[in-house]
Residue frames as a rotation matrix with the C-alpha (Angstrom) as fourth column:
UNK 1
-0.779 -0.610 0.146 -15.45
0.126 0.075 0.989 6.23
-0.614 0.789 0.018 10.18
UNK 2
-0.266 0.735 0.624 -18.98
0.963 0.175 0.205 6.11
0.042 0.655 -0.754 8.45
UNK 3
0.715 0.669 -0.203 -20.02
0.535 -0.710 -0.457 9.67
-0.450 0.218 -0.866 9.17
UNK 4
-0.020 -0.640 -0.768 -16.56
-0.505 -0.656 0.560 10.48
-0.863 0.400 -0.310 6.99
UNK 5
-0.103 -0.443 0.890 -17.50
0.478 0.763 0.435 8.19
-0.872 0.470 0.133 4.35
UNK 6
-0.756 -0.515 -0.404 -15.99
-0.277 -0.308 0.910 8.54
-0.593 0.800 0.090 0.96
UNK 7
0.603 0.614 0.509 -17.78
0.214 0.491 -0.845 7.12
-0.768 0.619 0.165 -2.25
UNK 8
-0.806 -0.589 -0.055 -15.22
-0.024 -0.062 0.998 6.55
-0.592 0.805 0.036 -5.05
UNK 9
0.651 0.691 -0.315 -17.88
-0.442 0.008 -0.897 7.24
-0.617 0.723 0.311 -8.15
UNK 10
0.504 -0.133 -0.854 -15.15
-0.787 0.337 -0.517 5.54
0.356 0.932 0.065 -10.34
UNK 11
0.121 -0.702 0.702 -13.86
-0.805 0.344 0.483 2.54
-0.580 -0.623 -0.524 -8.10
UNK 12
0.897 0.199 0.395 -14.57
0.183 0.647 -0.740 0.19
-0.403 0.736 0.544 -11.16
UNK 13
0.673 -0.685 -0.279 -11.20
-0.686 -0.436 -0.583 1.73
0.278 0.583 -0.763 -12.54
UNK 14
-0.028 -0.533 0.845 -9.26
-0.999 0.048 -0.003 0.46
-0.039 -0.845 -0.534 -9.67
UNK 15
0.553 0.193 0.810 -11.25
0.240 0.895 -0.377 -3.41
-0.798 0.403 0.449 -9.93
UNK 16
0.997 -0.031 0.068 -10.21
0.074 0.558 -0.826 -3.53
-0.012 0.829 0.559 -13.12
UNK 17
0.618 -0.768 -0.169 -6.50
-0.566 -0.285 -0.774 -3.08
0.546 0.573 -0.611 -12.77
UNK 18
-0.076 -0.286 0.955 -6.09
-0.953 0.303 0.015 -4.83
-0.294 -0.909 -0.295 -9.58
UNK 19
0.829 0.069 -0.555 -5.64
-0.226 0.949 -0.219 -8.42
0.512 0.307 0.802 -11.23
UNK 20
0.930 -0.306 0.205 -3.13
0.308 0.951 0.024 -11.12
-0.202 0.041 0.979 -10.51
UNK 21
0.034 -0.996 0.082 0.77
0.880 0.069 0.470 -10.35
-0.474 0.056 0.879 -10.20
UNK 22
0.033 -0.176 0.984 0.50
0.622 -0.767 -0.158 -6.98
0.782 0.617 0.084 -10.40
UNK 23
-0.431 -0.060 -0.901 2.07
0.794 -0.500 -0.346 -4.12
-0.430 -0.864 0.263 -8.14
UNK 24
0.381 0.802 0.461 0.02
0.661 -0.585 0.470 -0.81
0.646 0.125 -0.753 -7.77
UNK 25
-0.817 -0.114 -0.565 1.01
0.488 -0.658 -0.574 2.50
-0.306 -0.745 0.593 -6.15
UNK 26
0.505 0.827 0.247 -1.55
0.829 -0.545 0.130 4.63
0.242 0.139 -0.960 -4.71
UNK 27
-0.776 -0.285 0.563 -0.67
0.115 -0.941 -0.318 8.37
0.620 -0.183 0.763 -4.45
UNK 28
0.384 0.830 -0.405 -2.96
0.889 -0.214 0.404 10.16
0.249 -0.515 -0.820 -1.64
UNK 29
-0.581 -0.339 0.740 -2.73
-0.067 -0.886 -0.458 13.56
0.811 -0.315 0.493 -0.13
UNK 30
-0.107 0.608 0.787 -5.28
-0.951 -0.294 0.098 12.76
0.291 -0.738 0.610 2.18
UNK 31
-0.812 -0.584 -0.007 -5.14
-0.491 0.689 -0.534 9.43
0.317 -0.430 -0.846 4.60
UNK 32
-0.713 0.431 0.552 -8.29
-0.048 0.756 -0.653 9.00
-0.699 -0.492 -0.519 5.41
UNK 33
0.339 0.717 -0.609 -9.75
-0.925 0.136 -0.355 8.96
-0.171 0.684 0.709 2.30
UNK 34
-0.477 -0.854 -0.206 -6.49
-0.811 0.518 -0.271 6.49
0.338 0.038 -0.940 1.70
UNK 35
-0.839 0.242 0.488 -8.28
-0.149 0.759 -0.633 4.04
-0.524 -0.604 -0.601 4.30
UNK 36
0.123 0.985 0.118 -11.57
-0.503 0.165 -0.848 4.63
-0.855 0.045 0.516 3.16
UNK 37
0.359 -0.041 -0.933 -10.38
-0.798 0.505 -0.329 3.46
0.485 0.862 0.148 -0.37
UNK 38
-0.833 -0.398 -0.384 -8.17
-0.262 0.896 -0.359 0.22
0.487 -0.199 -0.851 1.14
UNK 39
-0.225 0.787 0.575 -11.33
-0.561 0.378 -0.737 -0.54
-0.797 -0.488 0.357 3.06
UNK 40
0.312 0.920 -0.235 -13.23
-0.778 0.106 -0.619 -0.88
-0.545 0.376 0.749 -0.08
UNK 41
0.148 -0.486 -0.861 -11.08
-0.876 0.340 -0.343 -2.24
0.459 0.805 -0.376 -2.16
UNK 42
-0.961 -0.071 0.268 -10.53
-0.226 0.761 -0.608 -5.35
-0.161 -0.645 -0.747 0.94
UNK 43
0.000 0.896 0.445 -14.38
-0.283 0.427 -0.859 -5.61
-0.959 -0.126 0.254 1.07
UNK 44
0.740 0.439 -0.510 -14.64
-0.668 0.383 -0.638 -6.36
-0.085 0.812 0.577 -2.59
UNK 45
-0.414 -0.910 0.005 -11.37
-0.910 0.414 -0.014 -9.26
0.010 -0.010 -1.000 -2.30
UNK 46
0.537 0.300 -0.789 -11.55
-0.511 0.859 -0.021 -12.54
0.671 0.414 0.615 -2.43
UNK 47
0.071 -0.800 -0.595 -7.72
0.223 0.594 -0.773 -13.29
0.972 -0.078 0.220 -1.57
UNK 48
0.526 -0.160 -0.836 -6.46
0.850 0.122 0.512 -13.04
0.020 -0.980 0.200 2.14
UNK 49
0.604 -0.054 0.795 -5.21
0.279 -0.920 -0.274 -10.00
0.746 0.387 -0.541 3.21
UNK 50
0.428 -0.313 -0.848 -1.99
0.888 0.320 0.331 -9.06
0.168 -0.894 0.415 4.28
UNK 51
0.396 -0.058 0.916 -1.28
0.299 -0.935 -0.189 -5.48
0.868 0.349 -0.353 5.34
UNK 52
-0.035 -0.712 -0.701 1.84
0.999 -0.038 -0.011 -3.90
-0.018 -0.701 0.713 6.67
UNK 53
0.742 0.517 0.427 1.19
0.431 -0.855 0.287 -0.54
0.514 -0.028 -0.857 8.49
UNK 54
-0.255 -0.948 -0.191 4.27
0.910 -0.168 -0.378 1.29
0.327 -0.270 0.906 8.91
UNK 55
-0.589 0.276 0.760 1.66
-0.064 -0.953 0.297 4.57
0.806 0.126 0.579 9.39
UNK 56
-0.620 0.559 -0.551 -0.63
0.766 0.280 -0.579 2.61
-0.170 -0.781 -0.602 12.35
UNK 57
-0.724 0.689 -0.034 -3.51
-0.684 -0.710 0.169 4.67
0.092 0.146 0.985 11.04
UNK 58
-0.209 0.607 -0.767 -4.85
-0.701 0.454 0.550 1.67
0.682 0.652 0.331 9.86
UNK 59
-0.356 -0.397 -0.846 -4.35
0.322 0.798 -0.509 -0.01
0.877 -0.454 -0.157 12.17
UNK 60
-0.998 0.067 0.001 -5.53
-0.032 -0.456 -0.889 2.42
-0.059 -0.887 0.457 14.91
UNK 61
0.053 0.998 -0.034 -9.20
-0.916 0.062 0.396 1.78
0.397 0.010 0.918 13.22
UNK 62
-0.232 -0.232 -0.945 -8.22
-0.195 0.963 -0.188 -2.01
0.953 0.141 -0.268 13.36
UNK 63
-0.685 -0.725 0.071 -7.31
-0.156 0.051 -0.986 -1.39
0.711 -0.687 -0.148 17.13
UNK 64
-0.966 0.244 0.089 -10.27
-0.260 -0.894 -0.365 0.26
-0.010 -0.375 0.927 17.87
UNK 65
-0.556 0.664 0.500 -12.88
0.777 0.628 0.030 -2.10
-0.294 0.405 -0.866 16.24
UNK 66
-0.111 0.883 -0.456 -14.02
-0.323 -0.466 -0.824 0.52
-0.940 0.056 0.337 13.62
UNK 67
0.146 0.031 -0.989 -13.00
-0.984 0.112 -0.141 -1.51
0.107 0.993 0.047 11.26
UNK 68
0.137 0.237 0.962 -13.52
-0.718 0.693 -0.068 -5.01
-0.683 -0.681 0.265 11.24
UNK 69
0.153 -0.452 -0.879 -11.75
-0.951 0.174 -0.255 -7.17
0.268 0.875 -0.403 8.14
UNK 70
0.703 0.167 0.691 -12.01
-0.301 0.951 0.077 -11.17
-0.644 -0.262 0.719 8.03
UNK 71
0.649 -0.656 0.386 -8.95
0.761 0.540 -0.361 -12.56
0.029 0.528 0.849 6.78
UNK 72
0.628 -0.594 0.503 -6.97
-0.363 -0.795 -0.486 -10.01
0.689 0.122 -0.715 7.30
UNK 73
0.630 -0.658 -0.413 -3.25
0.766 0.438 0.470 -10.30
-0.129 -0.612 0.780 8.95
UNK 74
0.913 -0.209 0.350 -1.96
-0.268 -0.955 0.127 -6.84
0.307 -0.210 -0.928 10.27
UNK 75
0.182 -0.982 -0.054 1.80
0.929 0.190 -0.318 -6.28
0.322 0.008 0.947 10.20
UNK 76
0.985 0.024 0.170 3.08
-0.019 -0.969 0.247 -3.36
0.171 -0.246 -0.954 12.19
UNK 77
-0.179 -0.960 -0.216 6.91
0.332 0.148 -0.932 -2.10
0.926 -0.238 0.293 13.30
UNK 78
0.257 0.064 0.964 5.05
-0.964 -0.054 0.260 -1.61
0.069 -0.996 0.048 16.92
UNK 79
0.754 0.261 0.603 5.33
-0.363 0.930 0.052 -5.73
-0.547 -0.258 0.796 17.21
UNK 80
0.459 -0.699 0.548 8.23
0.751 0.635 0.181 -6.49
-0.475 0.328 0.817 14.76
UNK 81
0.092 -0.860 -0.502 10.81
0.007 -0.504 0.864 -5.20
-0.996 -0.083 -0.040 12.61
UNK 82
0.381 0.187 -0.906 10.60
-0.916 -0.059 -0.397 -3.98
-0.128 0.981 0.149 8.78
UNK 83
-0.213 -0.556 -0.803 13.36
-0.672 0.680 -0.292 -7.04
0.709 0.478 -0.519 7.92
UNK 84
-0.720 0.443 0.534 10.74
-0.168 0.635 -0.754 -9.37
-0.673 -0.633 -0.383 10.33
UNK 85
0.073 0.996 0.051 7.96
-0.286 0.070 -0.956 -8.74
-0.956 0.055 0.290 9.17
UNK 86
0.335 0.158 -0.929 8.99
-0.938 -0.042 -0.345 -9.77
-0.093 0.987 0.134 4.74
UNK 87
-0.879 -0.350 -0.323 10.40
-0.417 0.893 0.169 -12.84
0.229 0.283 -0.931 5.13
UNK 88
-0.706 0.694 0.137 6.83
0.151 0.337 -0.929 -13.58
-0.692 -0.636 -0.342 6.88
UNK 89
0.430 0.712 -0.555 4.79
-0.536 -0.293 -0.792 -11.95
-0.727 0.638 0.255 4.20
UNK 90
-0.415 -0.378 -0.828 7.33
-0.868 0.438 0.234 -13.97
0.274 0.816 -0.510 1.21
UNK 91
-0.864 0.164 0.477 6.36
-0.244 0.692 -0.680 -17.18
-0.441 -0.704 -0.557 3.60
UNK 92
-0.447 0.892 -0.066 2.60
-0.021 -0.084 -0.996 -16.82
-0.894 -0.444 0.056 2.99
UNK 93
0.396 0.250 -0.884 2.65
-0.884 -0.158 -0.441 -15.64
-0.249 0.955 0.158 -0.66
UNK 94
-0.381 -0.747 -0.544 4.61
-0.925 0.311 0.219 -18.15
0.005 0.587 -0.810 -1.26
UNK 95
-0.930 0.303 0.209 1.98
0.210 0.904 -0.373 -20.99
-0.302 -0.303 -0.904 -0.06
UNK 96
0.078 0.894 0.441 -1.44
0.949 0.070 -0.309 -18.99
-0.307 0.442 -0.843 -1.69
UNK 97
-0.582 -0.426 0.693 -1.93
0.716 -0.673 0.188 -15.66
0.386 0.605 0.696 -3.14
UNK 98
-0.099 0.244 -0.965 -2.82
0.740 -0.630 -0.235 -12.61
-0.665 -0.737 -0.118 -0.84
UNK 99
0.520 0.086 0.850 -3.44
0.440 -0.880 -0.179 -9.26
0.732 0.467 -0.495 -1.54
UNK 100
0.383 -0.529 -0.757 -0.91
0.888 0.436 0.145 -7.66
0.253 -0.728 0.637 -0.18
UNK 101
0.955 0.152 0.253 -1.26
0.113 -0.980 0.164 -3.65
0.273 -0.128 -0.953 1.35
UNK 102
0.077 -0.765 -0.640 2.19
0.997 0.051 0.059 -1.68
-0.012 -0.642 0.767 2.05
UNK 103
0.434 0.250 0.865 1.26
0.387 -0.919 0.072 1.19
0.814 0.303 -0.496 3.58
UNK 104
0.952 -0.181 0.248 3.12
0.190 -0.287 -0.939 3.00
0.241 0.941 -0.239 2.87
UNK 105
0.300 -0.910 0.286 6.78
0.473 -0.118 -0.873 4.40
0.828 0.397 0.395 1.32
UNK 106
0.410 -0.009 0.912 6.64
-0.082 -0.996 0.027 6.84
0.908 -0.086 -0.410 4.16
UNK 107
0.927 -0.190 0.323 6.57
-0.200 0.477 0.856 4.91
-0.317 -0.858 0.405 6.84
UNK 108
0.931 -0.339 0.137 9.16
0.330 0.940 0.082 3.39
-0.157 -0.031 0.987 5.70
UNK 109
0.056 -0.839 0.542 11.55
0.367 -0.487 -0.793 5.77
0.929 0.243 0.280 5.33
UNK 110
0.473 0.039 0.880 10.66
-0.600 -0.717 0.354 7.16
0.645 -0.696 -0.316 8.50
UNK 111
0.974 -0.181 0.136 11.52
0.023 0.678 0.735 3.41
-0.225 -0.713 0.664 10.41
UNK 112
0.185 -0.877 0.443 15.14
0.881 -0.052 -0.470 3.48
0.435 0.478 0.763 7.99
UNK 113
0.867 0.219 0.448 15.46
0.267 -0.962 -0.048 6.91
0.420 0.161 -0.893 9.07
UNK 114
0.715 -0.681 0.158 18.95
-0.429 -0.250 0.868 6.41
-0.551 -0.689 -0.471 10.82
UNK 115
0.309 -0.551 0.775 19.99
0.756 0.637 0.151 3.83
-0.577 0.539 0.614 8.21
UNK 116
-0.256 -0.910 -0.327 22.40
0.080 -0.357 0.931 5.93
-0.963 0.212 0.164 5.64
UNK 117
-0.969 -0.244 0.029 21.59
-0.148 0.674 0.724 4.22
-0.196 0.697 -0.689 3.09
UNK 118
-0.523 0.814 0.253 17.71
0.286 0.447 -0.847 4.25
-0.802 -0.371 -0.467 3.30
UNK 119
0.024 0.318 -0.948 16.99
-0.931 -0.337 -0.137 5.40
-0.363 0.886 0.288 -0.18
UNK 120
-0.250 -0.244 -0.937 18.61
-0.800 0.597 0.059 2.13
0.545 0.765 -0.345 -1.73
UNK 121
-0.941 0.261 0.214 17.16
0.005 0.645 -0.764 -0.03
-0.338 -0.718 -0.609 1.32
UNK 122
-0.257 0.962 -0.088 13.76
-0.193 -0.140 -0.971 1.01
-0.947 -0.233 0.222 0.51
UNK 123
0.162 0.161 -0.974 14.06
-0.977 -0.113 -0.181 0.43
-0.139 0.980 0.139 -3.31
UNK 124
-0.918 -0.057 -0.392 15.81
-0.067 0.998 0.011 -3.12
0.390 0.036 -0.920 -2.64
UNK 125
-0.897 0.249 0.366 12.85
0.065 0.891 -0.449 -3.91
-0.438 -0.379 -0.815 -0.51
UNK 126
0.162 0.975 -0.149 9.80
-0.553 -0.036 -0.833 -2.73
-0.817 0.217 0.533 -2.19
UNK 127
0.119 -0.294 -0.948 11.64
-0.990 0.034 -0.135 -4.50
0.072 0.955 -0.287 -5.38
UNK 128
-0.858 -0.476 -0.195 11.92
-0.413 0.864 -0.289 -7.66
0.306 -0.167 -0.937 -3.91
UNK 129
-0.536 0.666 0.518 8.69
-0.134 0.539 -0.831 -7.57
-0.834 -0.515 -0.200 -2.60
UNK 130
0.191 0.683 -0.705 6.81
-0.753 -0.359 -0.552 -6.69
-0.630 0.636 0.445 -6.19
UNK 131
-0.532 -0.640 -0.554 9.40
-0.695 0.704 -0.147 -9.35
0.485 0.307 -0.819 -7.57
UNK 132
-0.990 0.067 -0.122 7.52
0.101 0.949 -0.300 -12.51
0.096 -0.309 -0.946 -5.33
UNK 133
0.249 0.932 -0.265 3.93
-0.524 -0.101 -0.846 -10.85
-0.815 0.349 0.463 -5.68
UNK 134
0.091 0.077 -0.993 4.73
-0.986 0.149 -0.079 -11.42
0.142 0.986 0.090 -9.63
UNK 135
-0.790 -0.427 -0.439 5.90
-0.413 0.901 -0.134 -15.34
0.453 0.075 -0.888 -8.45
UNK 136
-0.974 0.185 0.130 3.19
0.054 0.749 -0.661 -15.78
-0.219 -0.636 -0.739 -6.61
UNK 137
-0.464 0.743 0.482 0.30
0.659 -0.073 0.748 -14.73
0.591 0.665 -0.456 -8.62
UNK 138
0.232 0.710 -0.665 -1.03
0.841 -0.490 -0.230 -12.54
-0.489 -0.506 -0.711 -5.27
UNK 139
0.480 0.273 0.834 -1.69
0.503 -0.864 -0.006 -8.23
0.719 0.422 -0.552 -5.76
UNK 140
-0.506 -0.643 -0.574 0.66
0.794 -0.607 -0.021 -5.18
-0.335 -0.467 0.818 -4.23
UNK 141
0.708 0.416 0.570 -0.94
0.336 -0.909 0.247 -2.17
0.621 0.016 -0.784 -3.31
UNK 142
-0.516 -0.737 -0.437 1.96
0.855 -0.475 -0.210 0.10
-0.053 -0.481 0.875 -2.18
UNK 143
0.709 0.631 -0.315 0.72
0.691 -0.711 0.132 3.63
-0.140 -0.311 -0.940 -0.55
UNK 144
-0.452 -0.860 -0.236 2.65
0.886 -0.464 -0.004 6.66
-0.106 -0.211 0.972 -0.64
UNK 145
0.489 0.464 -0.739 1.89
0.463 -0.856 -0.230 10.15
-0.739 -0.230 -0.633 0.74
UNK 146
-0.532 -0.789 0.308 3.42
0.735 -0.249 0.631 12.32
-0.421 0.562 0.712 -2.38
UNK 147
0.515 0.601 -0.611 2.70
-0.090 -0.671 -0.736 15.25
-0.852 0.434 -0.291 -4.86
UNK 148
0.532 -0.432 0.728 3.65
0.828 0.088 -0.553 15.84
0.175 0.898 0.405 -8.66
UNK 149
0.405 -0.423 -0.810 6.29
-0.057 -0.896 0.439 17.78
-0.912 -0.132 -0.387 -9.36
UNK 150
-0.155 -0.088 -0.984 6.66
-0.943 -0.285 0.174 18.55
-0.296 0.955 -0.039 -13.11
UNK 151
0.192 0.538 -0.821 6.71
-0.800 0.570 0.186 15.04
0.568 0.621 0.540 -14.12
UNK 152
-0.657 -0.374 -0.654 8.25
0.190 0.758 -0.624 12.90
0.729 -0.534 -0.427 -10.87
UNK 153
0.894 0.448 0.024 6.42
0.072 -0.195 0.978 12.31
0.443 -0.872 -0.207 -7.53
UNK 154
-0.542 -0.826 0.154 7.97
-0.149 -0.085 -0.985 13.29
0.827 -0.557 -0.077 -4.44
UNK 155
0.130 0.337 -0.932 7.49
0.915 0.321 0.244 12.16
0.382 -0.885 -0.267 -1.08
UNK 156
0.921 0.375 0.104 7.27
0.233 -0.746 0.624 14.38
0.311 -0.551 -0.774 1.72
UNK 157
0.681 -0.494 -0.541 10.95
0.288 -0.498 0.818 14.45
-0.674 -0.712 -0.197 2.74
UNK 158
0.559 -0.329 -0.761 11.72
-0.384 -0.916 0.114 14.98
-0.735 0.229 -0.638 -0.49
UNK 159
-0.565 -0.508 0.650 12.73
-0.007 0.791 0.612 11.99
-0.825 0.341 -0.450 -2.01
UNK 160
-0.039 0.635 -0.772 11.47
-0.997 0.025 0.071 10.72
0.065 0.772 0.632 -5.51
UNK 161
0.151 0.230 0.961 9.80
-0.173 0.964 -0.204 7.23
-0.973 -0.136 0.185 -5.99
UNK 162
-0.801 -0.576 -0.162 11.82
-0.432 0.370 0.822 5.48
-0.413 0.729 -0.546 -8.39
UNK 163
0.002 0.621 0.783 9.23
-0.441 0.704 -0.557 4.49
-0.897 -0.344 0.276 -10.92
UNK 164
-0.778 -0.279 0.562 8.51
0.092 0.835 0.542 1.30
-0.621 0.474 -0.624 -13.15
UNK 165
-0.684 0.473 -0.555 6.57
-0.726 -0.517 0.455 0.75
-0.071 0.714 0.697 -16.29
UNK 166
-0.519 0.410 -0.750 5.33
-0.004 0.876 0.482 -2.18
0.855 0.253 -0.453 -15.22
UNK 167
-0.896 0.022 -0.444 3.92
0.408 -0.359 -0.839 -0.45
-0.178 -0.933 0.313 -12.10
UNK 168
-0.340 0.654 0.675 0.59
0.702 -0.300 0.645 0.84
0.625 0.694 -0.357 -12.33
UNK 169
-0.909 -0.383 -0.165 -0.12
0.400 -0.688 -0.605 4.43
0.118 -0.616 0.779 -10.76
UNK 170
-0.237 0.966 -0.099 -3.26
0.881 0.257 0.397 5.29
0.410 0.007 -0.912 -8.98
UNK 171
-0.945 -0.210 0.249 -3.78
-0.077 -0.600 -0.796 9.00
0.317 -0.772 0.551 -7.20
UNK 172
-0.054 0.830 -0.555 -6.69
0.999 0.043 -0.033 9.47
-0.004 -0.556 -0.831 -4.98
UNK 173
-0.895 -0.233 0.381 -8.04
0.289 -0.952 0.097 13.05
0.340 0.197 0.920 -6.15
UNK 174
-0.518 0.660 0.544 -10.66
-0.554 -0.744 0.374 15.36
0.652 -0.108 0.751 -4.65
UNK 175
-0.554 -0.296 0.778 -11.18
-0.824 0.327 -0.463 12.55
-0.117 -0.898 -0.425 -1.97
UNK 176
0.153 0.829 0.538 -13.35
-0.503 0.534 -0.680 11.11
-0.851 -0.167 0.498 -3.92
UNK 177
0.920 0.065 -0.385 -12.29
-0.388 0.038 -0.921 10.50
-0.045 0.997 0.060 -7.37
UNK 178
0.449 -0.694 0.564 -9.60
0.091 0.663 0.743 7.66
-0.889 -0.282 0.361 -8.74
UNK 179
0.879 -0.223 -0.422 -7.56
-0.458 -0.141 -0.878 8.43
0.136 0.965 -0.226 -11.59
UNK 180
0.424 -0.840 0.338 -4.55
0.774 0.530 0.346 5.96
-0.469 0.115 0.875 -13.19
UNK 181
0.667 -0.332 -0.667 -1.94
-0.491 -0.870 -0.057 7.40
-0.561 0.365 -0.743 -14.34
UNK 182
0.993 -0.050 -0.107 0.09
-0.071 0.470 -0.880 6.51
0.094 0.881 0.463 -17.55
């Protein structure tokens, strides 16, 4: 991982929005910049860190020991089930505030991928989870592989991510460079 490293020249953006009860999508087009930013952003934490990998990228550094994260409690759907693994993560927030990684939308559509209904599954749960961050004072970083199109993002299969003004949009641009988006 170090002889791909990144250097965000504006990751001060990012610190400063990441406060208390507040969810965050990141846009990415590229994944392993993706990591390299959730690395950093973990090394500069405070709070425990829980982080559900529905992509096992992250995890495959995790696996590997090229990454190495104290405090850190790795959720996967290799070991449990999407509607396992949130009552566990509501559990936790609920007893201290975490930062809490869900990476990412994709995955998750891909695990729902038989459910019918997996548009309005995935909106109930990423809403419920941003909904007990805000109660519990911890931080939601939600990932999602996507591009603009005129003025909506779209995932890769084509879906659009329903978004909130009270949401705060990061993209990860030229692998190196964070910009928010209004």
């Amino acid at each position: 991982m170090d002889k791909n490293h990144t250097t965000f020249e504006n990751f001060q953006l990012l610190e400063e929005n990441l406060v208390s009860s507040s969810s965050n999508l990141l846009f990415y087009e590229n994944a392993f910049s993706k990591i390299q930013l959730i690395k950093e952003i973990i090394s500069k934490q405070t709070l425990p860190v829980l982080y559900v990998d529905l992509d096992l990228l992250f995890f495959g550094y995790v696996k590997s020991e090229l990454l190495a994260i104290p405090n850190l409690t790795l959720f996967t759907t290799l070991e449990s089930k999407v509607n396992e693994i949130l009552p566990k993560i509501f559990t936790k927030i609920s007893e201290k505030p975490h930062l809490v990684i869900f990476d990412s939308i994709n995955g998750l559509y891909n695990t729902l991928s038989n459910d019918a209904d997996s548009g309005r599954t995935v909106n109930s749960m990423l809403m419920l989870l941003a909904r007990n961050v805000a109660f519990s004072n911890s931080i939601l970083i939600i990932s999602a592989l996507a591009t603009k199109k005129e003025n909506d993002w779209i995932l890769s299969n084509g879906r659009q991510i329903l978004e909130n003004e009270n949401v705060k949009k990061f993209v990860i641009a030229d692998r190196s460079k964070i910009l928010i988006e209004n």
